[in-house]
C-alpha positions in Angstrom: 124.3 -1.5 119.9 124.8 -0.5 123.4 127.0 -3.6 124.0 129.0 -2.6 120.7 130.0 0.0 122.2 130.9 -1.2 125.4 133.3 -3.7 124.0 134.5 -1.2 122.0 135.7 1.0 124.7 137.2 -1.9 126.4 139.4 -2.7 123.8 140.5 0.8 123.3 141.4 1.0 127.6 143.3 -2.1 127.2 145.3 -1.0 124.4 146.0 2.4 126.1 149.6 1.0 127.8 150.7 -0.1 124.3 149.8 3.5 122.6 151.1 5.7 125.5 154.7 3.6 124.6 154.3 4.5 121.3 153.1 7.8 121.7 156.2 8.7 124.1 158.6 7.1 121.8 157.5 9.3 118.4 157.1 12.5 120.8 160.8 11.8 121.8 162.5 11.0 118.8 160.1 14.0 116.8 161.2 16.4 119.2 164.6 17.9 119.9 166.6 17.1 122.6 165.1 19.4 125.3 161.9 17.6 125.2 161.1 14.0 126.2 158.5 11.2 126.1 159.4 9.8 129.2 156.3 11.2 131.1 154.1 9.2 128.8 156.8 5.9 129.1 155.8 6.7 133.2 152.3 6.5 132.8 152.2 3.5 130.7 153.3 0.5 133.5 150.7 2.8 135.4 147.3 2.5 133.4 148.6 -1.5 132.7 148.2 -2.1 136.8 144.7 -2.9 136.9 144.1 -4.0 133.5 146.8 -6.6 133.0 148.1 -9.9 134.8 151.1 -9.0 137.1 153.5 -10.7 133.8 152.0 -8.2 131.7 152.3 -5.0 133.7 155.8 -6.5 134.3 156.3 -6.7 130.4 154.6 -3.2 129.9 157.7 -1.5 132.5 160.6 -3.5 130.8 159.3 -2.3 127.3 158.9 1.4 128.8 162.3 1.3 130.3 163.7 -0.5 127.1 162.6 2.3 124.7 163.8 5.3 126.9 166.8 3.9 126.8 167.2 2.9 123.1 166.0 6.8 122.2 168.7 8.3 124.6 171.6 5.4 123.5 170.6 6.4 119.6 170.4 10.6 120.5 173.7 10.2 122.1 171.9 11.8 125.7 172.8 9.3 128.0 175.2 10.7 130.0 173.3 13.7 130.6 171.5 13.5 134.2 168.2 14.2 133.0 168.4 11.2 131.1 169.2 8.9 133.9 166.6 10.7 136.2 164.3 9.8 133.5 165.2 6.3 133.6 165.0 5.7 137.2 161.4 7.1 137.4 160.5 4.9 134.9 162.1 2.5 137.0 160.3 2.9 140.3 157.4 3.3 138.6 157.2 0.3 137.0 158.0 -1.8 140.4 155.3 0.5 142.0 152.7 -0.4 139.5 153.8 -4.3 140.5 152.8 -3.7 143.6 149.5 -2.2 142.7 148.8 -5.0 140.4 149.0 -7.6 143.2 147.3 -5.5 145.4 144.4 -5.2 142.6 144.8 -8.9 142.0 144.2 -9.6 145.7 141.3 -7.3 145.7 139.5 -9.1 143.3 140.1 -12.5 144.3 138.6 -11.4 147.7 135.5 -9.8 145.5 135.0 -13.2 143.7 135.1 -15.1 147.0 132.4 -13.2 148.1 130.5 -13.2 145.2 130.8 -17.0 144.8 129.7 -16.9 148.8 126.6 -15.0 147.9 125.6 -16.6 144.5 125.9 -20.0 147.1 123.4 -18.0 149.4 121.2 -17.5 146.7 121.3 -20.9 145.6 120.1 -21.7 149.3 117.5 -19.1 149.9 116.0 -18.9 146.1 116.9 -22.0 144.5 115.4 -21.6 141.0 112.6 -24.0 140.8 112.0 -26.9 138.6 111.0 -26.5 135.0 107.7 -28.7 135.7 106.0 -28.5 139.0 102.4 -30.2 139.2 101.8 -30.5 135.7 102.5 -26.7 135.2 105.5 -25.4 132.8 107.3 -23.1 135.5 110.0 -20.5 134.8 112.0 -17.7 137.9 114.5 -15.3 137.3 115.9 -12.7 139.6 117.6 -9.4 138.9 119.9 -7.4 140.9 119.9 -3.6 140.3 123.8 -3.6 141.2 125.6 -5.3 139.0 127.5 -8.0 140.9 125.2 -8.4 143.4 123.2 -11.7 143.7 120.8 -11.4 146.2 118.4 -8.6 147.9 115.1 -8.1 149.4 113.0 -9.6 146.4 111.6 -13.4 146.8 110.0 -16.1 145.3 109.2 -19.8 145.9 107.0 -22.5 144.2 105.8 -25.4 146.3 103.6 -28.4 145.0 101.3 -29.3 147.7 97.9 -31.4 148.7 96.3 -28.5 147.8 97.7 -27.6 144.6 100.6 -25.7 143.6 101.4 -22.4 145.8 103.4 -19.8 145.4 104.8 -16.8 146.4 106.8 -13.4 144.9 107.4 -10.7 147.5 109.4 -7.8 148.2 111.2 -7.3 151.6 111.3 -3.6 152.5 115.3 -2.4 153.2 118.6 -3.8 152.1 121.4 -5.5 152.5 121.9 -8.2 155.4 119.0 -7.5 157.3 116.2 -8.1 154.2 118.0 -11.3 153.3 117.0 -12.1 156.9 113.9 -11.4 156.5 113.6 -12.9 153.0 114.7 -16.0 154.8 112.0 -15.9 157.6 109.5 -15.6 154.5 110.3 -18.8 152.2 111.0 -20.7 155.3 107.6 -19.7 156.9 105.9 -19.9 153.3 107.4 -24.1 152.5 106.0 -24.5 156.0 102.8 -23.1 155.4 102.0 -24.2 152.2 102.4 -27.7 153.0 99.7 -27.8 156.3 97.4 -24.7 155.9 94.5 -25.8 154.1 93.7 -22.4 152.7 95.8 -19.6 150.8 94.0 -17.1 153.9 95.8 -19.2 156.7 98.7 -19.3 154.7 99.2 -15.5 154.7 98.2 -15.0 158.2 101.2 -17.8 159.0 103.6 -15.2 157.1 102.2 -12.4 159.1 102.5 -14.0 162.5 106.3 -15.4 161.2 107.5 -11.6 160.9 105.8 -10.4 163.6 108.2 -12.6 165.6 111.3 -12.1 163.5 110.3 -8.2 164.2 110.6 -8.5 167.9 114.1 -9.8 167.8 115.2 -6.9 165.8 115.5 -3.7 167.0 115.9 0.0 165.7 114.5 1.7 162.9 114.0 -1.8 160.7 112.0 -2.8 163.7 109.8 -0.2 163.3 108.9 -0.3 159.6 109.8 -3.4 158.4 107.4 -4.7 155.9 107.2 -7.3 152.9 105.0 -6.3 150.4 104.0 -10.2 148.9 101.2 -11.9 146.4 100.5 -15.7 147.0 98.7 -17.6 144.2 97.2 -21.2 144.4 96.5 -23.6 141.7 94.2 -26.3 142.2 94.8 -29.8 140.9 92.4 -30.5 138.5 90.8 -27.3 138.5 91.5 -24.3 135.6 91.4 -21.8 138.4 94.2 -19.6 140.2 93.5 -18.2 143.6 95.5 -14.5 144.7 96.2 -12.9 148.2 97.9 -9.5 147.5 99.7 -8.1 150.6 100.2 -4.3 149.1 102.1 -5.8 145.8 101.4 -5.5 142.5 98.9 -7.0 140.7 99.7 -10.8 138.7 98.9 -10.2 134.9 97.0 -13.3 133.3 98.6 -13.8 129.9 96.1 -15.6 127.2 97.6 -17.1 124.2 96.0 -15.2 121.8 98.4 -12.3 123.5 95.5 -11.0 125.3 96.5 -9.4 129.1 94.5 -9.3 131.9 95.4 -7.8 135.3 94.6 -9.4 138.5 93.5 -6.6 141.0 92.9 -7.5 144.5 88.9 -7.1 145.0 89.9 -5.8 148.7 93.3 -4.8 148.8 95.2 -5.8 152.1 98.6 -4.0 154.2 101.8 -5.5 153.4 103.0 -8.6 155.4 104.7 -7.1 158.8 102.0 -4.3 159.7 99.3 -6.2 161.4 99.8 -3.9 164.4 97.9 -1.2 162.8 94.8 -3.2 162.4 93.6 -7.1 161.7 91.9 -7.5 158.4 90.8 -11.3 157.3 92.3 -12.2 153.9 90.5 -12.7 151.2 91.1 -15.2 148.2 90.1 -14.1 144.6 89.5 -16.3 142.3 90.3 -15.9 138.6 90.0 -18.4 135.7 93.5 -19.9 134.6 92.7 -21.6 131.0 94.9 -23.8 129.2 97.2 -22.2 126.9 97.5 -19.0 129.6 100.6 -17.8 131.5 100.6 -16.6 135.1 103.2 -13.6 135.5 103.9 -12.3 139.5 106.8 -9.9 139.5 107.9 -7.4 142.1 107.8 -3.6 141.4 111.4 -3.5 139.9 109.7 -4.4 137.1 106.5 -1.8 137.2 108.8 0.5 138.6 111.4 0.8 136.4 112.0 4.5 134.8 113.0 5.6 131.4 114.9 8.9 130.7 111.9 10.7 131.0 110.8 9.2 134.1 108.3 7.3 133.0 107.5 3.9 134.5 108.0 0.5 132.2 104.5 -1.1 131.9 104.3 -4.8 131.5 101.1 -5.0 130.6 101.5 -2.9 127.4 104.6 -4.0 127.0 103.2 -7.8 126.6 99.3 -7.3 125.5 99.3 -8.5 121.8 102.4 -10.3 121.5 101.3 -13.8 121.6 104.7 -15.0 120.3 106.7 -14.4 123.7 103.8 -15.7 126.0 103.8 -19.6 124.6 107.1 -20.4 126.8 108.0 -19.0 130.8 112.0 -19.2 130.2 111.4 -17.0 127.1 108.9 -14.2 128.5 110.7 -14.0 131.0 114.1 -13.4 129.2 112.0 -10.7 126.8 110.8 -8.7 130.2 114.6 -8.5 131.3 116.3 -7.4 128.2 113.1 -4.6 127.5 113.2 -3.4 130.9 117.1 -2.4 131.3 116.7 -1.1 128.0 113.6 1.2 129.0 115.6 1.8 132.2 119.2 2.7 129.7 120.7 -0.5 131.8 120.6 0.8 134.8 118.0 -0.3 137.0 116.8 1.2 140.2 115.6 -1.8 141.9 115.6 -5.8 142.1 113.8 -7.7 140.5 111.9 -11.1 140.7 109.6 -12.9 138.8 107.8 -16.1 138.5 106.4 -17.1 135.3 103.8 -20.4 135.6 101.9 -21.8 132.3 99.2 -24.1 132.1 99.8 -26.6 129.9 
């Protein structure tokens, strides 16, 4: 419906040159000869800048200049000199809304230069992970708050290993340049880990020692209070079992295929990744049965934290618990939590979002 709507008004903003034409044209000829449609012939060229290809806007000012000049060669009031005034402005106005166009046109190409730039970056840093990793049915999908944008502070990365399939969804606090950074120092810490520690524990404390370098290269504020709120999971070869860290992030939910939903508190819940200089507290594991049939879901708090109208919070584990239907595939859960929580959130989200969707078979 929403989208209705929105095409709709599209449609209507891109016809607006063609009606303001119009619209000046029956004012004009309607009225008597004191009164003129040319302001609405001005505006026309105008509004057809940034909506139109530079022939179009061209075509929009020859058709506004071609019809103030057909109404004042048929009403005889062409030699006045309010008449040629008239038809200068809509003149220079129509070269000036040229030149906006190409300026527009430039704009954008430079937008979709960088946007391809960071959609590569994405690629790089968050490369969306095979369907099948380890015997598991694996599905990851990130979403930006602002539209456009491809890539934030939220992370994810699956890794098949010796010691079973690891991975890892976090949340980098901050924005822009500065939490890609340190998104970056995560995964590439995390691929290293995963593959030589022989425990989840020592993969964790890996992370931690990674930032606390990558902190004392930074300096201000970020310095200070950087943080990365994370969950790792493991999954043992050959074993129905999944194994959690939390770092200070939201619980995993363990989906059952009879649409039942379990969340996956820590038993001892830990500071996020980045803070160990406030105190050194040995990770602990928990260990949770992982059935066939059952769906793994780790998500960041764009999801939990996402706010209706009325400020309340979207809730994925209500939002999921009896509907067996969506769990049986990861692509498809996952594309059922992003279309319910912009619409909980009226489209406009407050934060990222990432999540990683794993199914044993």
């Amino acid at each position: 419906m929403e989208e209705g709507r929105i095409s709709y008004v599209r449609r209507f903003v891109r016809s607006l040159p063609a009606l303001l034409i119009a619209l000046g044209a029956a004012y004009d000829y309607a009225t008597p000869l004191d009164f003129t449609g040319a302001p609405f012939l001005t505006a026309a060229p105008l509004v057809a800048a940034p909506l139109y290809s530079q022939r179009g806007t061209i075509l929009t000012g020859v058709a506004a200049v071609a019809v103030l000049l057909a109404l004042r060669l048929a009403r005889g009031g062409l030699h006045k000199a309010e008449a040629v005034t008239e038809l200068v402005t809509v003149i220079v106005v129509s070269v000036l809304a040229v030149l906006v166009n190409l300026l527009v046109r430039r704009g954008q190409e430079r937008l979709a230069s960088v946007r391809e730039i960071a959609e590569a970056a994405q690629r790089a840093v968050l490369p969306e992970p095979a369907e099948r990793i380890g015997g598991f049915q694996i599905a990851a999908r990130y979403e930006a708050a602002q539209e456009g944008a491809s890539i934030g502070g939220d992370l994810y990365a699956v890794q098949d290993t010796p010691h079973g399939v690891r991975l890892i969804v976090g949340d980098v606090r901050g924005k822009g340049m500065g939490a890609v950074g340190a998104v970056a120092v995560v995964i590439g810490a995390f691929r290293e880990a995963a593959e030589q520690e022989a425990t989840l524990e020592a993969v964790a404390q890996r992370l931690e020692r990674a930032l606390a370098r990558e902190r004392t290269r930074r300096e201000g504020i970020e310095a200070r209070e950087g943080f990365t709120t994370a969950v790792l999971a493991e999954l043992p070869h050959g074993d129905a079992i999944v194994r959690l860290v939390s770092r200070g992030h939201p619980a995993p939910l363990l989906l059952y295929g009879d649409g039942t939903v379990r969340p996956l508190h820590a038993t001892e819940p830990a500071l996020p990744l980045g803070m160990g200089e406030l105190g050194t507290w040995p990770d602990r594991a928990d260990e949770a049965g992982f059935p066939g049939g059952a769906t793994l879901l780790l998500y960041t708090d764009g999801l939990s934290e996402a706010r209706d109208a009325g400020g309340r919070f979207y809730d994925p584990e209500r939002g999921l618990a009896g509907r067996a239907e969506v769990l049986c595939e990861p692509g498809a859960l996952l594309g059922v939590l992003s279309v319910e929580v912009r619409r909980h959130s009226g489209g406009g989200m407050a934060d990222d979002m990432a999540l990683i969707a794993v199914r044993r078979p």
